[in-house]
C-alpha positions in Angstrom: 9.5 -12.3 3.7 10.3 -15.5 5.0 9.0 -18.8 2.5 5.6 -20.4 3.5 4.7 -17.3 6.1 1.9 -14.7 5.7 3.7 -11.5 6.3 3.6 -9.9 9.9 3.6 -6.5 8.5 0.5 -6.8 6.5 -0.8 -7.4 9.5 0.2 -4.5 10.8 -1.1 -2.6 8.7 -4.4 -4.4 8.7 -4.8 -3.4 12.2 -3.8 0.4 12.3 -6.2 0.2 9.3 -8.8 -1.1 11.8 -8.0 0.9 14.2 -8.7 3.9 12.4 -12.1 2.9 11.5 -12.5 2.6 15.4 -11.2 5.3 17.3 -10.4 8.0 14.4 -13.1 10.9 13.5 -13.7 12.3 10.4 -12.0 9.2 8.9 -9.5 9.7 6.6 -9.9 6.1 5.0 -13.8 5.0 5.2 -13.5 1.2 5.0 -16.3 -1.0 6.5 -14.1 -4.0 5.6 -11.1 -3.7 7.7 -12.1 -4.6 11.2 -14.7 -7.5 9.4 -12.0 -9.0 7.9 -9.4 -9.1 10.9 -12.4 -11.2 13.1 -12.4 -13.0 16.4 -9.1 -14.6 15.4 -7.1 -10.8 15.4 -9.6 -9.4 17.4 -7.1 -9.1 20.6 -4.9 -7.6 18.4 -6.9 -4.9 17.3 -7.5 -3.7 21.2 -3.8 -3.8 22.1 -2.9 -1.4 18.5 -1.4 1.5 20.0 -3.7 4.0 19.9 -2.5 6.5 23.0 -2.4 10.5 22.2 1.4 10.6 24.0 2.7 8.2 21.1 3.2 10.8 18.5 5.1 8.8 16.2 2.5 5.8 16.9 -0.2 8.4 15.8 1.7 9.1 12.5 2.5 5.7 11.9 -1.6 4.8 11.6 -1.6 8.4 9.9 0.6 6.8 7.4 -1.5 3.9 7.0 -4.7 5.2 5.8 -3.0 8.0 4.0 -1.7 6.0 1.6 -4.4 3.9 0.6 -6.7 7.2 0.3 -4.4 8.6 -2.0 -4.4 5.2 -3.9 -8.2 5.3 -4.3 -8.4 8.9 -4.8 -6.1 8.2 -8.1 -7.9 5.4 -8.9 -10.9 7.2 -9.0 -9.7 9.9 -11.5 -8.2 6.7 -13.5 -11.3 4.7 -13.6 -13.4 8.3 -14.5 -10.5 8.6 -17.7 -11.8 4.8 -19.0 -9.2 2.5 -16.5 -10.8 -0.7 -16.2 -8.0 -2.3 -14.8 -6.3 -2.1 -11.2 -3.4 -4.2 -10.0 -2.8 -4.0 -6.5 1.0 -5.3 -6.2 1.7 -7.1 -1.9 -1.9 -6.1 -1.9 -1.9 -7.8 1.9 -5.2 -7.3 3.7 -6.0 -4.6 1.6 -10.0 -4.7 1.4 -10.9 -2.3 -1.9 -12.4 -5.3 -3.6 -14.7 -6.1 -1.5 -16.4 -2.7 -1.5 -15.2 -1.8 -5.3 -18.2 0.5 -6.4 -17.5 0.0 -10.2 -18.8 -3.3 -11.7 -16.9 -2.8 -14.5 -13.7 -2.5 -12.7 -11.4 -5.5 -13.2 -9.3 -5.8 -9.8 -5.7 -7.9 -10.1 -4.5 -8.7 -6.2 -0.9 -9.5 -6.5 0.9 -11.1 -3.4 3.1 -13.9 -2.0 1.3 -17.1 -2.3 1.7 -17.5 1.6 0.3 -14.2 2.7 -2.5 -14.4 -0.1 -3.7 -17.9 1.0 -4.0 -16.3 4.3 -6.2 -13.8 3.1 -8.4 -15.8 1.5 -8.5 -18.3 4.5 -9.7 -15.0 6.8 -12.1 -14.2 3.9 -13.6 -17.1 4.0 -13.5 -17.2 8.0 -15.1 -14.0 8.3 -17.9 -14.6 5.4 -16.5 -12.1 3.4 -17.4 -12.6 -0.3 -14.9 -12.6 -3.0 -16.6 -11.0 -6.0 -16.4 -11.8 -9.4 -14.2 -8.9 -10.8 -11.3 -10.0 -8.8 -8.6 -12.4 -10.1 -5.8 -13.6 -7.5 -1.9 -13.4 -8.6 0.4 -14.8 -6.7 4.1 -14.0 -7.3 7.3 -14.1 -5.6 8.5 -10.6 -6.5 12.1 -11.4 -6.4 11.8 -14.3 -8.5 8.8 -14.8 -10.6 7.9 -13.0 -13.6 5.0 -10.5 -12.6 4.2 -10.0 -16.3 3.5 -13.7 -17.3 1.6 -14.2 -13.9 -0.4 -11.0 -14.7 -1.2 -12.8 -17.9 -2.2 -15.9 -17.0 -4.8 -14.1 -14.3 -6.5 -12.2 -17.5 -4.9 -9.2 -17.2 -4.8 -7.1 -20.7 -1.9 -5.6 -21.8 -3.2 -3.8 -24.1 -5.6 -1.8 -22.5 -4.3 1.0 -19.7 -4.2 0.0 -16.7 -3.8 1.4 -12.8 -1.4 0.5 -10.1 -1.2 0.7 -6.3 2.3 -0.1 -5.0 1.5 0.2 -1.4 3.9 -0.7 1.5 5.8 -2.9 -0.5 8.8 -0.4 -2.2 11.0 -0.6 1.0 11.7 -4.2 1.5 12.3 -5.0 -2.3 16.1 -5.2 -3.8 16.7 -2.2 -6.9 16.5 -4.6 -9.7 13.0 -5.8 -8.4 12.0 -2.3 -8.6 12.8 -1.5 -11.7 11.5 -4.8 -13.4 7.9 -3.6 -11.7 8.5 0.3 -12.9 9.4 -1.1 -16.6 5.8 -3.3 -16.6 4.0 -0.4 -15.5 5.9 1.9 -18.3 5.0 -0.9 -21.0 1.4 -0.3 -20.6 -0.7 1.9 -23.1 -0.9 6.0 -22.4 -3.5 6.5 -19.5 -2.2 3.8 -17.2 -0.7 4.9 -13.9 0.5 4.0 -10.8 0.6 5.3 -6.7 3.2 4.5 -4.2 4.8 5.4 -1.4 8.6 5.6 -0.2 11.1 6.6 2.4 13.9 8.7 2.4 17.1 6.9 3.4 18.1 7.4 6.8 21.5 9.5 5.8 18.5 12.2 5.1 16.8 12.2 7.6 17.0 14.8 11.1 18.5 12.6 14.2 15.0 12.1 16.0 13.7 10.4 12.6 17.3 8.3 12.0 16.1 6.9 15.8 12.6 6.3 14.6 13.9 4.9 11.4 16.1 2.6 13.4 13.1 1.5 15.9 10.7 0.4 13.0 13.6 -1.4 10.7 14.7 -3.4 13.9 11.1 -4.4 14.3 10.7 -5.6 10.2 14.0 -7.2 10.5 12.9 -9.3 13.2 9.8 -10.9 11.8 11.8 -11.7 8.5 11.0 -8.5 6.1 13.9 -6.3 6.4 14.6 -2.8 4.6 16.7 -2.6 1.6 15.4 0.3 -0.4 15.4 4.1 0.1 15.0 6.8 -2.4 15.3 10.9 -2.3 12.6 12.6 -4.6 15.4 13.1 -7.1 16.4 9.6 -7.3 12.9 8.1 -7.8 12.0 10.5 -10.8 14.6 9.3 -12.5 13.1 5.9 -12.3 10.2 7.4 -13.5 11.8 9.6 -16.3 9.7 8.3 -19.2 6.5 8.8 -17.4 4.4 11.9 -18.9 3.3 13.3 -14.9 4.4 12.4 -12.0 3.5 13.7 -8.3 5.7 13.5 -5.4 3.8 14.7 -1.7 5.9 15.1 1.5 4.3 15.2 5.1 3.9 18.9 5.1 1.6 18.2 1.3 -0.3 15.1 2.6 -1.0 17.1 5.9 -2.3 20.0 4.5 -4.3 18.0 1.8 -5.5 15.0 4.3 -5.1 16.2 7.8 -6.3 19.9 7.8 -8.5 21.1 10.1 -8.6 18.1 12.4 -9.1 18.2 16.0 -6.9 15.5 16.8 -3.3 14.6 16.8 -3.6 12.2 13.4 -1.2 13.6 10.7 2.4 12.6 9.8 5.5 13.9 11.2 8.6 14.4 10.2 10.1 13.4 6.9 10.4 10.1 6.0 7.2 8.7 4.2 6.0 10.3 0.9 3.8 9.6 -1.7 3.8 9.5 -5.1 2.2 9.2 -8.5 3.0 8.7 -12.1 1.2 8.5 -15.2 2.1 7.4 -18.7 
């Protein structure tokens, strides 16, 4: 991401988040915050997010979206029900979980780029959105701040377990970035864990999905936030090998677990996004 500018793929996100809320039933993400938060400013935006049933890929791209953050929240849930009072959201973006966090007692750590978290907080404030008190702000420079001392210095407890949410963020960071992050997660005490998702690289992936792959890292390269990293399922549990669990969904998993039963076209195609889990 370029220095001094909010990233253009959180906003994205934001607004296939918002989009869900809109034009998606059941919802697979029920978030009352994500189309308050965008306001007047994106609301033009938010009407031009593809949307059409003949944009299949588009469709799985919003799929994609809210998948991952239910998946989050559904781990989170089990965490906080084990005795987690802690939850780091790391390039938390517009994510909106603390402003509707139902547990009190729920510490939340937002971690982003001191550009895109300033913009937050300036749409927060815009949209009279309150910040509550069980949320601290970290901002951090993944690539060249220490996320541990920052972490720190917000309040954040080393010594208690914590929970993780690595969303959207895995794919644009350099290997040694991501395995300084994996080895602060694998510090903390037994019960912490954390949820991410990933791609495969593009050498494994059928032709249609190499094109599609090609499409969206031409469009991130553009505004600044390019690709770098790619992993297969073997190659990530090996980052993970001194975990105690892990969990590792492809489409055909998060479909059948998120998408059943639906009437319209939202699930994920192809390949290329998974999820995953891992607990210490």
């Amino acid at each position: 991401m370029q220095e001094a500018i909010p990233s253009r793929t959180a906003l994205r996100v934001a607004l296939r988040r918002a989009a869900h809320q809109i034009i998606d039933s059941p919802r697979v993400l029920d978030d009352p915050i994500a189309v308050p938060i965008l306001g007047r400013e994106y609301a033009e935006d938010l009407r031009r997010t593809p949307r059409r049933d003949d944009r299949p890929f588009s469709i799985s791209l919003r799929a994609h979206m809210v998948v991952r953050s239910r998946y989050a929240e559904d781990n989170l849930r089990s965490a906080v029900e084990s005795g987690v009072q802690q939850y780091v959201l790391l390039g938390a973006g517009l994510d909106t979980f603390a402003y509707r966090n139902p547990w009190p007692a729920l510490r939340v750590f937002e971690v982003d780029h001191p550009a895109t978290q300033q913009w937050k907080r300036d749409l927060l404030h815009k949209n009279s959105i309150a910040i509550p008190q069980n949320l601290a702000y970290v901002s951090v420079d993944f690539e060249q701040q220490s996320l541990a001392a920052r972490l720190s210095q917000a309040g954040f407890n080393t010594n208690a377990p914590a929970f993780f949410a690595w969303l959207g963020v895995v794919p644009y960071l350099t290997l040694s970035a991501f395995q300084s992050t994996v080895g602060l997660i694998a510090s903390q005490p037994a019960g912490s864990g954390v949820v991410l998702d990933y791609g495969l690289p593009r050498e494994a992936l059928p032709p249609l999905e190499q094109w599609a792959h090609d499409s969206l890292a031409s469009r991130v390269k553009k505004v600044g936030e390019p690709f770098q990293l790619f992993f297969t399922p073997q190659t990530i549990a090996a980052q993970f090998a001194n975990f105690s669990r892990i969990e590792d969904l492809g489409s055909s998993q998060i479909n059948a677990r998120y998408f059943s039963g639906r009437k319209d076209q939202l699930k994920l195609l192809g390949a290329a996004a998974r999820l995953f889990a891992a607990w210490r």
